[in-house]
C-alpha positions as CSV (number, residue, x, y, z in Angstrom):
1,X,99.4,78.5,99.5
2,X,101.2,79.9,96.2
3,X,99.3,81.8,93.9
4,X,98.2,79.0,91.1
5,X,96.3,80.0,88.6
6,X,92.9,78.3,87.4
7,X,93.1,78.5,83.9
8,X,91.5,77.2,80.6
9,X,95.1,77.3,78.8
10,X,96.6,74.9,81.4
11,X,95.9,71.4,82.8
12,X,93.6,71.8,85.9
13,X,96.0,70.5,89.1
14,X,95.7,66.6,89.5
15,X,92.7,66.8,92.5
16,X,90.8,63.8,92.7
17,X,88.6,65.0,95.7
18,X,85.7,67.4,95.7
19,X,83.5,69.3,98.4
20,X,80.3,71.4,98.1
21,X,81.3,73.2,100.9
22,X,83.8,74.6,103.5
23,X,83.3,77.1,106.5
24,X,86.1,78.1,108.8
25,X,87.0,81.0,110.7
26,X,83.7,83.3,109.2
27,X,85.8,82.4,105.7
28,X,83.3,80.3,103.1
29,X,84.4,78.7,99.7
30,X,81.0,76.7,98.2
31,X,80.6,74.9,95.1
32,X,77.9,77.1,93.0
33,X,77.2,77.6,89.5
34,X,76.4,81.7,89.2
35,X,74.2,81.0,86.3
36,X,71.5,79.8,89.3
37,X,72.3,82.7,90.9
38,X,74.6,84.2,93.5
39,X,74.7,82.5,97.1
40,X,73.2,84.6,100.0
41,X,76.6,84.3,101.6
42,X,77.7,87.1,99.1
43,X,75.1,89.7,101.2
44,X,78.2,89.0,103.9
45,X,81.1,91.2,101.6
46,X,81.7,94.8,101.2
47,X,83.5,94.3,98.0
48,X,83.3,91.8,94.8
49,X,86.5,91.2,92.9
50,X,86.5,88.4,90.3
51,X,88.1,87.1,87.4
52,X,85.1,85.5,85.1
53,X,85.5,83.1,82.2
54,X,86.8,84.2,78.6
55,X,84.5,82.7,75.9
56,X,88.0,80.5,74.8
57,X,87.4,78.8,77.6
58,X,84.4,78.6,78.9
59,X,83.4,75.3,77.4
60,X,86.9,73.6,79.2
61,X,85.5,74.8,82.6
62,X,82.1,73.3,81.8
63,X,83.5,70.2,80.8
64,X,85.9,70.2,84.3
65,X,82.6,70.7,86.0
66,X,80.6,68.2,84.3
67,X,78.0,71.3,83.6
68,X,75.6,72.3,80.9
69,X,75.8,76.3,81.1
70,X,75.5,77.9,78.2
71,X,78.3,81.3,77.9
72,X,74.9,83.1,77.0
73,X,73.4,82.4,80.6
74,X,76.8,82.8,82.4
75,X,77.3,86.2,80.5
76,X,73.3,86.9,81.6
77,X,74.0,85.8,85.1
78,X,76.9,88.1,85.8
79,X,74.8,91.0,84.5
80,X,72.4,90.0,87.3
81,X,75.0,90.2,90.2
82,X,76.2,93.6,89.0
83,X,72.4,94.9,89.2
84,X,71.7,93.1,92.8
85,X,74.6,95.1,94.7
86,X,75.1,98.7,95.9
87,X,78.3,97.1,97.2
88,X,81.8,97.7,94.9
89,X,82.2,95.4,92.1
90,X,85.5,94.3,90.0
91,X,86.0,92.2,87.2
92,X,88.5,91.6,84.7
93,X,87.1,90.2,81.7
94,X,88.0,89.9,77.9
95,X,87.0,92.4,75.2
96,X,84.1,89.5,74.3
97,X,82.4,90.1,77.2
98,X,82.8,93.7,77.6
99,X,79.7,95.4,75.7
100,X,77.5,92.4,76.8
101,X,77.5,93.5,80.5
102,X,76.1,96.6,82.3
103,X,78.1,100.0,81.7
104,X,80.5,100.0,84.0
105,X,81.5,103.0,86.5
106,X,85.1,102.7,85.6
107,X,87.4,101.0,83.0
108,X,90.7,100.2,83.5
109,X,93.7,98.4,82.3
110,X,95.2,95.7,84.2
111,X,98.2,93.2,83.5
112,X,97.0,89.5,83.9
113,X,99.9,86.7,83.4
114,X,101.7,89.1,81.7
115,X,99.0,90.1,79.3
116,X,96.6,93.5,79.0
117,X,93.1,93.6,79.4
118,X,90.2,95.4,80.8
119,X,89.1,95.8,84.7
120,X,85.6,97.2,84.6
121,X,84.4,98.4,87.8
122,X,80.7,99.9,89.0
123,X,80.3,101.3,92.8
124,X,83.8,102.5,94.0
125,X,85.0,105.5,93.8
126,X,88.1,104.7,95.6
127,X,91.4,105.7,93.1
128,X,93.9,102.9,92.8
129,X,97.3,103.0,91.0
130,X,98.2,99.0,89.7
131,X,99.9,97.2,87.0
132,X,98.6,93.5,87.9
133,X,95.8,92.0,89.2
134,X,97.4,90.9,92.2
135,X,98.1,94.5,92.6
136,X,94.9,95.6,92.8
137,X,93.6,92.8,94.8
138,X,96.4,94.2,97.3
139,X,94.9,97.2,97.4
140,X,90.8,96.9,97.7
141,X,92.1,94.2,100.8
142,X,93.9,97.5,102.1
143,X,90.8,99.4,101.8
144,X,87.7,96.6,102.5
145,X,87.3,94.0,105.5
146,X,85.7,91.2,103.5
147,X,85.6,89.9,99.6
148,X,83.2,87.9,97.7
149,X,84.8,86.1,94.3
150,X,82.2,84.1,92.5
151,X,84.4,82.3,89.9
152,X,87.6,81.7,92.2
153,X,89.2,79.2,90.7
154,X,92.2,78.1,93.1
155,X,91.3,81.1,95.7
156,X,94.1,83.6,94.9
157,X,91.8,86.9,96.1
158,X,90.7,84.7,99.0
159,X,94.6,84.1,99.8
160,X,95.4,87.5,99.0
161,X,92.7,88.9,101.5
162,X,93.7,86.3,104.2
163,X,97.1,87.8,103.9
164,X,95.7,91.1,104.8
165,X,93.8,89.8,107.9
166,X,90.8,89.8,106.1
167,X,88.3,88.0,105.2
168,X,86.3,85.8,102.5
169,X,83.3,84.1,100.8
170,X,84.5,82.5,97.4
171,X,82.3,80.4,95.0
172,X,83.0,78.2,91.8
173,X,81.4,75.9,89.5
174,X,84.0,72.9,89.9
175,X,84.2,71.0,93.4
176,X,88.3,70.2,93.2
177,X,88.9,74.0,93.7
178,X,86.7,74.4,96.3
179,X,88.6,71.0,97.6
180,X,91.8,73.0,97.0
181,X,90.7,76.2,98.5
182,X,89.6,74.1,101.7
183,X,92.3,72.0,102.3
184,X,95.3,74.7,101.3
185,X,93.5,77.7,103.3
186,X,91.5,77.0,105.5
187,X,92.9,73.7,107.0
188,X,90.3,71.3,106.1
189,X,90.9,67.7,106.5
190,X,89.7,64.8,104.9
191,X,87.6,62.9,107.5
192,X,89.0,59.1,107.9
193,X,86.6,56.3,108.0
């Protein structure tokens, strides 16, 4: 699987099919909207790493996911992950988002499609030395044995992680990139009737 990008600024890929759910391996990807909370299976990782909605485009992912979530609850929701684990947690979000979340631990820059933003970070006092996300991704998968990415589009930490010999639980509001996740990682076939 190449590293493709599930973004607001581009069309989403041309999947027709979607899944709630795949399991293979101890790897999970599920279909979950965070704003009703974080999935139990997230108690299963020793590290969180993801890569949240911008306010731009927030409203194109609702509308991919045929959901009603306001960028209020979503921006309340991730508040409540980051106060229910002790565990390491990573995200890179936009400037908009920044002062609405918890104080983070850390703050630092990261390169993400060629552009600089922020990488807040609460629980880890591990030092890293990156330029791009995928860099740091790299590196936490060096360092922990399983990640959790709530909003993982197309499943690049998951990929990333699986690379290392590690492994996943991934989760995100629209079913086609769970779909994509499944069949492109963890060999999931479409059952023939």
């Amino acid at each position: 699987m190449k590293k493709i990008y599930h973004s607001a600024l581009q069309e989403e890929l041309s999947i027709k099919n979607e899944i709630l759910m795949c399991k293979n391996n101890g790897d999970i990807v599920r279909k979950v909207d965070i704003c009703n909370g974080l999935h139990k299976d997230f108690e299963s990782c020793d590290v969180l790493y993801s890569e949240p909605a911008w306010l731009d485009g927030y409203q194109k992912f609702m509308e991919r996911s045929n959901s009603q979530s306001t960028y209020k609850n979503y921006l309340s929701a991730l508040c409540e992950i980051i106060e229910s684990t002790s565990s390491p947690i990573w995200l890179v979000i936009g400037k908009h988002a920044h002062k609405k979340l918890l104080t983070p631990d850390r703050i630092e820059r990261v390169k993400i499609h060629n552009y600089w933003t922020t990488l807040l970070g609460w629980n880890d006092d591990n030092e890293y030395s990156f330029n791009t996300n995928y860099d740091f991704i790299n590196q936490i998968a060096e360092r922990y044995e399983r990640t959790g990415d709530f909003c993982c589009g197309y499943g690049n930490t998951g990929k990333i992680f699986k690379e290392h010999g590690k492994g996943f639980v991934m989760s995100d509001i629209n079913g086609k990139c769970i779909y994509y996740i499944a069949k492109e990682l963890m060999g999931y076939e479409d059952s023939v009737s």
